[in-house]
N, C-alpha and C positions, 0 to 999 in steps of 0.2 A: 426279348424278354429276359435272357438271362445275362445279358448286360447290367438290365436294373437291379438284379440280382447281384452282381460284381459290386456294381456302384454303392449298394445298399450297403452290403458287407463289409464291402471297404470304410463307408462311411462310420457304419457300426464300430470297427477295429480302431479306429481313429479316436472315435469318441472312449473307448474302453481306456487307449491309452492316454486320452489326456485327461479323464477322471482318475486314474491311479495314478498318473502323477501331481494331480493335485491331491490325493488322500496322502501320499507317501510326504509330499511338502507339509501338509497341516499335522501328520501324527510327525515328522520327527522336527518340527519347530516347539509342540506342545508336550514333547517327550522328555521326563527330567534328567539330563545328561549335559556337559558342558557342550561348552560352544567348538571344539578341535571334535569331539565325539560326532555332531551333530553336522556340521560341514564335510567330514568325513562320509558321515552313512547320505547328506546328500551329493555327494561329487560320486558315490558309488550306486549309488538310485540312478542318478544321470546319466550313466554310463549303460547301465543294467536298458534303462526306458530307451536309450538311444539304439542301442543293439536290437531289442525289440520294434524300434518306428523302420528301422533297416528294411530287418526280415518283412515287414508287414508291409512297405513300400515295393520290396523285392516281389513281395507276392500279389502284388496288386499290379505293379509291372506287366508279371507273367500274364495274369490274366488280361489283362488290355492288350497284349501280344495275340495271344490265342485266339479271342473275339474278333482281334483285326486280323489274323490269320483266316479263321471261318468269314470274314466278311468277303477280304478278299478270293476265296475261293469258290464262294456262292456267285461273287459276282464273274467271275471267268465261267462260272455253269450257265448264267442266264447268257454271258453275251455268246456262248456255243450254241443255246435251244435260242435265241436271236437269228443266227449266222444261220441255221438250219430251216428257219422261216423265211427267213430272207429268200432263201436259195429254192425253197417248195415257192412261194411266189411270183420268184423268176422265171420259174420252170412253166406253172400253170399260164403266165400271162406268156407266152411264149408260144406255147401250145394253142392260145385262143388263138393269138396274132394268125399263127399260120392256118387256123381252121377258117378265121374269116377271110384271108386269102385264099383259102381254096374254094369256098363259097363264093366269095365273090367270083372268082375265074370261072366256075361253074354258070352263076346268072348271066356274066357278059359274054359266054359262049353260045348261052341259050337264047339272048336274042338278038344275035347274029344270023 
């Protein structure tokens, strides 16, 4: 569940940042300033939004890290509470084996 949660928010940060960069493209094409001004404040928008998709990839990283980190450690706990089932199973079936061998040597003594 808080995977969909990562995915979500990531999807969300995503979406943030390529609505602001499209607002930042349409206000400074419709902004009245020359064309050096305006190529200008966009190669420094671009730079600004790139920095920002970084961090926000860096942080999405992390968290796909973490979640596969908790994945893989949940799953080394089940294959432990596995191993440990395994092993009480071994155990019981082992213990029947040799009750019905003693049972048994019991009945073919008794009709002897």
């Amino acid at each position: 569940m808080n995977g969909n949660k990562s995915i979500a928010s990531g999807t969300f940060l995503t979406g943030v940042l390529m609505g602001g960069l499209a607002g930042a493209a349409v206000a400074l094409f419709l902004a009245p300033q020359s064309g050096q001004e305006t190529r200008q404040q966009i190669r420094q928008k671009g730079i600004e939004l790139r920095g920002q998709a970084e961090d926000t990839l860096n942080e999405a990283y992390a968290r796909v890290e973490a979640v596969a980190a908790d994945m893989r450690r949940r799953a080394a706990d089940f294959q432990a509470q596995g191993q440990v089932i395994l092993e009480e199973g071994q155990r019981q079936l082992a213990q029947a084996v040799q009750e019905t061998k003693k049972a048994a040597a019991v009945a073919a003594s008794q009709e002897s």
